[in-house]
C-alpha positions in Angstrom: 5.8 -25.2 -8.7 4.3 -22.5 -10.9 0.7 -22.1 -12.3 -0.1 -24.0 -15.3 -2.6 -22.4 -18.0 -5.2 -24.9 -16.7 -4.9 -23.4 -13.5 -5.0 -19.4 -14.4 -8.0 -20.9 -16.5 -10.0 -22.2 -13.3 -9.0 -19.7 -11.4 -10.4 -17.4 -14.3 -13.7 -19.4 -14.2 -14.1 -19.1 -10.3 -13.5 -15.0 -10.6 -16.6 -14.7 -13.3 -19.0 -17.0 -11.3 -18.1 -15.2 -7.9 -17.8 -11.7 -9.3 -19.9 -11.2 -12.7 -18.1 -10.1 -16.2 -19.2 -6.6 -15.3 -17.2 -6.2 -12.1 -13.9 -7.7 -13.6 -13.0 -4.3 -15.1 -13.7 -2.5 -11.9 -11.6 -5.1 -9.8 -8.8 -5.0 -12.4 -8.8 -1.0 -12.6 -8.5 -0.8 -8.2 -5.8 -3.7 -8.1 -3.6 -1.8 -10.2 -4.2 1.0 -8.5 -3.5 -0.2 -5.3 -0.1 -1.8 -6.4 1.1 1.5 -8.1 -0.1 3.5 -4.9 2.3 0.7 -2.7 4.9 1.2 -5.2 4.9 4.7 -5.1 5.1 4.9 -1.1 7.9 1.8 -1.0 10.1 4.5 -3.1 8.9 7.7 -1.2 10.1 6.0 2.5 13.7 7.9 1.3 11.8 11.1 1.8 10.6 10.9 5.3 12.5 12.8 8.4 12.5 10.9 11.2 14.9 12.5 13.3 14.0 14.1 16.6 13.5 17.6 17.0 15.8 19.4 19.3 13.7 21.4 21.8 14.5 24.9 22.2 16.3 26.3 25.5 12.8 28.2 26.5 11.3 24.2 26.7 14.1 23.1 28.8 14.0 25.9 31.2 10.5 25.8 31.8 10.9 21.7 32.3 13.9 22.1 34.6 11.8 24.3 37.0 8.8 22.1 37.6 
């Protein structure tokens, strides 16, 4: 079950009454922004470190005394 043209028309009809013809553009312009910026960090996970850090052998001296 998909959208018909009837229904992208009402739901076209319902946007301009709730949100004005001058907003549309503004809405339009941020939702594709949005969906680029998710994009663009979906492909960038790749590029994050998550592995620990190994501590140094000062650290574990000084932990090993207290």
């Amino acid at each position: 079950m998909g959208f018909s043209i009837t229904h992208l028309i009402i739901l076209l009809v319902i946007v301009l009454i709730i949100f004005g013809g001058q907003r549309l553009p503004e809405i339009g312009s941020a939702l594709g922004k949005s969906i680029r910026n998710f994009k663009k960090s979906l492909s960038d996970m790749d590029d994050i470190d998550v592995t620990p850090k190994v501590e140094s052998k000062k650290e574990e001296n000084i932990s090993s005394k207290s």
